[in-house]
C-alpha distance (Angstrom), angle and dihedral (degrees) to the residues before:
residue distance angle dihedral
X1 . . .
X2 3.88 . .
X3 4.18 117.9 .
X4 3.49 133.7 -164.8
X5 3.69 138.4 178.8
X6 3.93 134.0 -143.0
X7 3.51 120.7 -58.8
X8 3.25 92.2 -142.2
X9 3.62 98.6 58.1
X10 3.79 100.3 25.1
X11 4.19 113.5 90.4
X12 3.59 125.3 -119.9
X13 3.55 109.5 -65.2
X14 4.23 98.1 -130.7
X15 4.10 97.5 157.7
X16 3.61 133.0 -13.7
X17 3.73 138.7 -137.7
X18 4.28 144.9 -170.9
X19 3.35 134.9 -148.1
X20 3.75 136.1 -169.8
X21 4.03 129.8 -152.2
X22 3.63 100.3 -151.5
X23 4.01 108.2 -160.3
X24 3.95 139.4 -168.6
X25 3.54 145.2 179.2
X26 3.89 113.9 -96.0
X27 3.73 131.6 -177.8
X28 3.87 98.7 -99.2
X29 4.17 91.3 31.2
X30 3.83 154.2 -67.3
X31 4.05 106.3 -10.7
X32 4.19 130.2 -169.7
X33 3.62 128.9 -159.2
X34 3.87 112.6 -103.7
X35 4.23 112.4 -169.0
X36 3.71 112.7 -164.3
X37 4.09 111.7 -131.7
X38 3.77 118.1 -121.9
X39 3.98 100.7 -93.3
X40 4.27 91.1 -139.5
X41 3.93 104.9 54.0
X42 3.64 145.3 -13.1
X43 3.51 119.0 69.1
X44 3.58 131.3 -60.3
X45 3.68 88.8 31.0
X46 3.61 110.6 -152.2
X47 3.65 100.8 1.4
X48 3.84 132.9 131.8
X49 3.84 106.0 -120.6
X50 3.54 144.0 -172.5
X51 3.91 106.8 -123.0
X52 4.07 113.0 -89.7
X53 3.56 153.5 103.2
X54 3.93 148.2 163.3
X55 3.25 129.3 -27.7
X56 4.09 117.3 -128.9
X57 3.34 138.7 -162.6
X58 4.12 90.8 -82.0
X59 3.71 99.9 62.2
X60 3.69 87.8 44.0
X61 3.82 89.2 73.3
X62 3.33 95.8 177.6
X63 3.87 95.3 -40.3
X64 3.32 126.0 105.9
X65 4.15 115.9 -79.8
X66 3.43 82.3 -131.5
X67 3.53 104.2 48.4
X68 3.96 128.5 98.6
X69 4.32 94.7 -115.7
X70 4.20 84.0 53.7
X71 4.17 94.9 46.9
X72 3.97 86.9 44.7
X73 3.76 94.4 60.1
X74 4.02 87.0 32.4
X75 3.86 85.9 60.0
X76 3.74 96.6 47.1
X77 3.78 91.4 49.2
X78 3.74 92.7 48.9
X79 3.47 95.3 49.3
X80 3.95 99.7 44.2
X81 4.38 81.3 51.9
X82 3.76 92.6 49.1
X83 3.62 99.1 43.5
X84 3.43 121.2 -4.1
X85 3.70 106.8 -109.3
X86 3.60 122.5 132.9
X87 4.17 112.6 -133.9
X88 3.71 127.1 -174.5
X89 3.69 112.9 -127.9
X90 3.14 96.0 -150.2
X91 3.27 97.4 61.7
X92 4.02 106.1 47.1
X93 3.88 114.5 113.4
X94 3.13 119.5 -124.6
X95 4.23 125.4 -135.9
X96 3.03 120.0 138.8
X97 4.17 143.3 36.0
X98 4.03 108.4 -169.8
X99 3.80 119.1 -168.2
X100 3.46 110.7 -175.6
X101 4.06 142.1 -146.7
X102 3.52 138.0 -64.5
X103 3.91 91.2 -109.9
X104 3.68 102.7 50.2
X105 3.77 117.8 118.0
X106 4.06 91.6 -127.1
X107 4.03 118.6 30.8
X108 3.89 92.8 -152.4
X109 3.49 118.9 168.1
X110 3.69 97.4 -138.4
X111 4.04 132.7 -165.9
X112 3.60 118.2 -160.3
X113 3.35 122.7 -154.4
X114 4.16 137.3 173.3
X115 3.70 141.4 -141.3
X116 3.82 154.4 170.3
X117 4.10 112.0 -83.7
X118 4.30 93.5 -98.6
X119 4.10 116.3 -138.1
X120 4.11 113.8 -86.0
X121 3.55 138.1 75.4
X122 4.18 125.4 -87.7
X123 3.16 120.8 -102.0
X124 3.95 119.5 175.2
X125 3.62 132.3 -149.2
X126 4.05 104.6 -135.0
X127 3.46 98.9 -146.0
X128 3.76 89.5 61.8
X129 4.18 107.1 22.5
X130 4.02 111.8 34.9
X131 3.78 84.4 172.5
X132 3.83 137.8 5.7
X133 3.83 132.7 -167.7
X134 3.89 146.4 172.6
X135 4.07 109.6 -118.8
X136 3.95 129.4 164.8
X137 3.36 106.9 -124.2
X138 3.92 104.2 -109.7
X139 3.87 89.3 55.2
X140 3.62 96.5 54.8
X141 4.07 92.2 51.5
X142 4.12 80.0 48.3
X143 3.74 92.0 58.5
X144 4.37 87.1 46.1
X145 3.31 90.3 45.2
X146 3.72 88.6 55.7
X147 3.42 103.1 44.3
X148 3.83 100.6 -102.5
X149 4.17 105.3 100.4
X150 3.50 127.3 49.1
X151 4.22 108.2 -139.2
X152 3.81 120.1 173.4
X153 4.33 115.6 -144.5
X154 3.22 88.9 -91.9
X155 4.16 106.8 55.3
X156 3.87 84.5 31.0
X157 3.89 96.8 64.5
X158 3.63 94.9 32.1
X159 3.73 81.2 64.1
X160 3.40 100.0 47.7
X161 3.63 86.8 55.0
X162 3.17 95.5 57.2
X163 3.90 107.3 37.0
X164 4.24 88.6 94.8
X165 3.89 93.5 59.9
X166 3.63 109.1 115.7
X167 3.88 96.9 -164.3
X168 3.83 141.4 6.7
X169 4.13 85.2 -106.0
X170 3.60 94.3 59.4
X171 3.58 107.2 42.7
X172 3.96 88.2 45.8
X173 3.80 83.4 52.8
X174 3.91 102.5 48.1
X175 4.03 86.1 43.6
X176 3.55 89.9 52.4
X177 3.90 95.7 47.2
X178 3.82 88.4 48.5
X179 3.96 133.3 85.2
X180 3.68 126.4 -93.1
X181 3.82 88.5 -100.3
X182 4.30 118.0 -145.4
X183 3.51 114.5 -138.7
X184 4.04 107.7 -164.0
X185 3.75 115.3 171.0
X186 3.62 148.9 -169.2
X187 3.47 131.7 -178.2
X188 4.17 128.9 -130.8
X189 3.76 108.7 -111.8
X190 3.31 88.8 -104.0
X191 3.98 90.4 46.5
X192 3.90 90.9 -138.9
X193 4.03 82.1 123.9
X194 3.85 145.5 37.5
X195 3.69 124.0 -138.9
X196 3.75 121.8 -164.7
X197 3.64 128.1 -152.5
X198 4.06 89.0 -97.8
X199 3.88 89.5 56.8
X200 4.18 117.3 93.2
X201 3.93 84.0 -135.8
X202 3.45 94.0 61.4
X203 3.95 95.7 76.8
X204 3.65 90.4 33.3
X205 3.52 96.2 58.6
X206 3.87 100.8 48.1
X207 4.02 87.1 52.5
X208 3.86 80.9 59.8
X209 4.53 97.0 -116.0
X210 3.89 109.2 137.7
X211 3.66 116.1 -82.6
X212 3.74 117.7 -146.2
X213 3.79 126.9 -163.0
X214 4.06 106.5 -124.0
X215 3.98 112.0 179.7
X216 3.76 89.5 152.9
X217 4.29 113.7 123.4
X218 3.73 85.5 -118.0
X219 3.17 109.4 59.6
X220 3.71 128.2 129.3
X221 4.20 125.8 -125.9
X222 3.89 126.7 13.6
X223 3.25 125.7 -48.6
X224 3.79 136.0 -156.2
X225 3.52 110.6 144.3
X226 4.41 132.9 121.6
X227 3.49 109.2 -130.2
X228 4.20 110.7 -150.3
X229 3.82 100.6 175.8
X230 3.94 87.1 105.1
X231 3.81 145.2 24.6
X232 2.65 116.8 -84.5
X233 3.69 108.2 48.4
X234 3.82 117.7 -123.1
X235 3.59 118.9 -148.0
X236 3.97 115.5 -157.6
X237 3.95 125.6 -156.1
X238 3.32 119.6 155.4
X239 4.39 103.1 170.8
């Protein structure tokens, strides 16, 4: 299933990417593959990762570059170059399509997708994974919230997602019975939040009026919006 969001609120599409969470079965739970970014160049320096990157003109293949058959062979190649694992295409799930800020250092249109842990042994490539590990969910946001991993909006509320999965089976399931969902954002002037398209603020702040974080029970309109002023992060949904 393809998605897209509103033109109008959508930005200019000038590359696209794919990324997949690769998951297992560990003794105490569900766990993902993290890969830390080299800390001196590339982008997301120093952040843990899922494995990913843009798609070219090859895994286009006569699709589009930013269609969902060209990201699916996009993510495979990425993650076979970053860590040696071999992934089927056909059979990543697809959840999520994040288009990010004005104010990000890359405007990738990115598709996420997830899968089962394939046979064979990792095997990074340096110059894009320094280090790798296996981490359930809800103790990698422990180790942001502390201080101790790097996670950009994106990795950080895919794991929180996630973190209530019991098993590789039945996150892969719920995923699968879910929507395709958008993620459009905007950050606060002061970029201490995100606001996505669901999110009152997220029309008030492009038209320039103050936008003020509200996670309290009470408060009035929809809200989806990742508020950053504080550790830990707090992730707001109120539909």
């Amino acid at each position: 299933m393809d998605t897209d969001v509103d033109p109008s609120i959508a930005p200019p599409r000038t590359a696209s990417a794919a990324t997949v969470v690769l998951l297992r079965d560990g003794e105490r739970g569900m766990e993902l593959l993290l890969g830390e970014r080299p800390s001196d160049r590339g982008s997301f320096r120093g952040a843990w990762v899922f494995p990913g990157g843009v798609v070219d003109g090859a895994d286009a293949a006569g699709d589009p570059l930013d269609s969902e058959p060209a990201a699916r062979r996009a993510a495979a190649r990425e993650t076979l170059e970053e860590t040696g694992l071999v992934v089927d295409p056909g059979e990543l799930v697809a959840f999520a399509v994040w288009s990010p800020p004005e104010g990000v250092e890359k405007r990738l249109r990115t598709r996420f997708f997830a899968a089962r842990m394939p046979d064979g042994e990792i095997r990074l490539a340096p110059d894009e994974l320094v280090a790798a590990e296996w981490i359930r969910p809800v103790d990698a946001l422990a180790r942001h919230a502390e201080g101790t991993m790097v996670l950009y909006p994106p990795t950080w509320v895919t794991l929180h997602g996630l973190q209530d999965a019991a098993s590789v089976d039945e996150a892969l399931a719920t995923l699968a019975r879910g929507e395709v969902r958008p993620f459009v954002g905007r950050f606060s002037d002061d970029r201490t939040a995100l606001y996505w398209q669901e999110d009152e603020q997220f029309d008030a702040g492009h038209r320039g009026r103050p936008a003020v974080p509200d996670d309290a029970p009470d408060a009035e309109g929809p809200r989806h919006r990742l508020l950053m002023d504080r550790l830990p992060w707090v992730y707001v949904r109120s539909f």
